[in-house]
N, C-alpha and C positions, 0 to 999 in steps of 0.2 A: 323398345330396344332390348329388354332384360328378358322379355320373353322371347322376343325374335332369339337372343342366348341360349334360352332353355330348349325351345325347340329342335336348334342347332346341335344339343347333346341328346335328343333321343333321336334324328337323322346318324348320328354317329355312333351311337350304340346300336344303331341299326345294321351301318357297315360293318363294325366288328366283325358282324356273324359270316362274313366270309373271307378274309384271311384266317390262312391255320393258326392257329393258337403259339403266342408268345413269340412273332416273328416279328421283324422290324415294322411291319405295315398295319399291323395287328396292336405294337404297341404305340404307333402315331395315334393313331384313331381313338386307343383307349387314354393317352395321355391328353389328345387335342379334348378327348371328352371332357374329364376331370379339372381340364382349364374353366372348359365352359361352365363349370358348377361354381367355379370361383368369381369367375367376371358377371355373372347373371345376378347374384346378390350383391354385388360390389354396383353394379350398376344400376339396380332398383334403387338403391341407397342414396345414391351420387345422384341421380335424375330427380330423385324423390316421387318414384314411379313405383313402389313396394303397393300389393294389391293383392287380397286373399282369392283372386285365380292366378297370379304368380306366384304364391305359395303353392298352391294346388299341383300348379304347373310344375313347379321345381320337387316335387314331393314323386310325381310321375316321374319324371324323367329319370329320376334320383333311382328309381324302382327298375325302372326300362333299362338302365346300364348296368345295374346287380343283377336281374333278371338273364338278361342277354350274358355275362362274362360269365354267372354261375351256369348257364346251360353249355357254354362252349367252354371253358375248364375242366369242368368236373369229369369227363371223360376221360380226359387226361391225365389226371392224379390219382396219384395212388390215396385217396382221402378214408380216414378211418371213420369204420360206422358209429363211431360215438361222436364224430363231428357232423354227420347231419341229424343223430338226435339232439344233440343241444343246436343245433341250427332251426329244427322242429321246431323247439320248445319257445325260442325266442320269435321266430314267427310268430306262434300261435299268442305271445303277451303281444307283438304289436297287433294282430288282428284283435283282440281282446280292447287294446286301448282304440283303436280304430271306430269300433262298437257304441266303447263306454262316450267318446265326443259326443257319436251321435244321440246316445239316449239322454245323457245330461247335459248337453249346451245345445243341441238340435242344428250341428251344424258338422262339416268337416272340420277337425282340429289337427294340424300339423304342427309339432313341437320341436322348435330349432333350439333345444338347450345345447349346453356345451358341451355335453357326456355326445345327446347325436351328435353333433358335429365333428368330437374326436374321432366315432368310432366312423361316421363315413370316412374320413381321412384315413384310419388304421385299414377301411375293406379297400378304398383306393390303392394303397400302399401294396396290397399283401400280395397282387398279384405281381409286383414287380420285382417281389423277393422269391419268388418258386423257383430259380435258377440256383438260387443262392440256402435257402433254409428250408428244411422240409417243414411242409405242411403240420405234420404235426406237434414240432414243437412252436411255430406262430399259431395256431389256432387256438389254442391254453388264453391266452392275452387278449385274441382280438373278441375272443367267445363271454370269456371274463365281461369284457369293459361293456360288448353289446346288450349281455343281459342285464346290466347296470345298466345302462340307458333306458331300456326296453322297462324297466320296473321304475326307474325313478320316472320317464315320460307318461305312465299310466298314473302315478303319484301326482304329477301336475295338472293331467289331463282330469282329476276324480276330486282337484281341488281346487280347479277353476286360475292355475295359476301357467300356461300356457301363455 
């Protein structure tokens, strides 16, 4: 059932890609998504159905609707070029920590601390404030908190504490 969920948000991150951006139908689909990230751990939990390819799966998915909203956004915004260099930069520490799983536990390592967990909710959030607060005074915050994640996750991932 929890992954039948997760599956349900990369179909839906799917759709995104063809309503215009930030219109009522554009933000069912990205809102219905963002459910499904809630109900799919709530429900491995509750079933006692938790299993590292629904980590996996959820790790995808999680990817596949930031992927999908940053492609069809970013057109649209006026986004300043010092916001996809530290978007760069924190990329390139989780592919780093991505790496480091695999060279010292020999395994995919997906880290659901609380820092990720804020800051998927703060990149969930952000796009439903672009109406309301320019991008570049939320990006300072949501950049802040990710690169804190993105370092503290490569800290746990280097100390076996994931």
């Amino acid at each position: 059932m929890a992954n039948f969920i997760t599956v349900l948000r990369i179909i839906l991150a799917a759709a995104i890609l063809f309503p215009a951006p930030l219109t009522p139908l554009f933000y069912i689909f990205y809102i219905l998504a963002g459910l499904t990230d809630i109900a799919d751990g709530t429900a491995a939990r509750k079933l006692n159905s938790e299993s590292t390819f629904g980590a996996k799966l959820d790790t995808l998915a999680d990817l596949a609707l930031f992927l999908v909203c940053f492609i069809k956004l970013c057109p649209m915004l006026n986004i300043p070029k010092w916001v996809y260099v530290c978007t760069a930069v924190i990329v390139f520490i989780k592919i780093i920590n991505i790496v480091s799983g695999f060279v010292l536990q020999k395994k995919f390592v997906s880290v659901h601390s609380f820092m990720n967990k804020a800051v998927g909710a703060m990149l969930f959030l952000l796009p439903l404030t672009f109406k309301l607060i320019d991008i570049k005074y939320s990006a300072p915050f949501v950049l802040t908190a990710a690169a804190y994640a993105a370092i503290e996750e490569g800290h746990l991932i280097r100390n076996g504490k994931n």
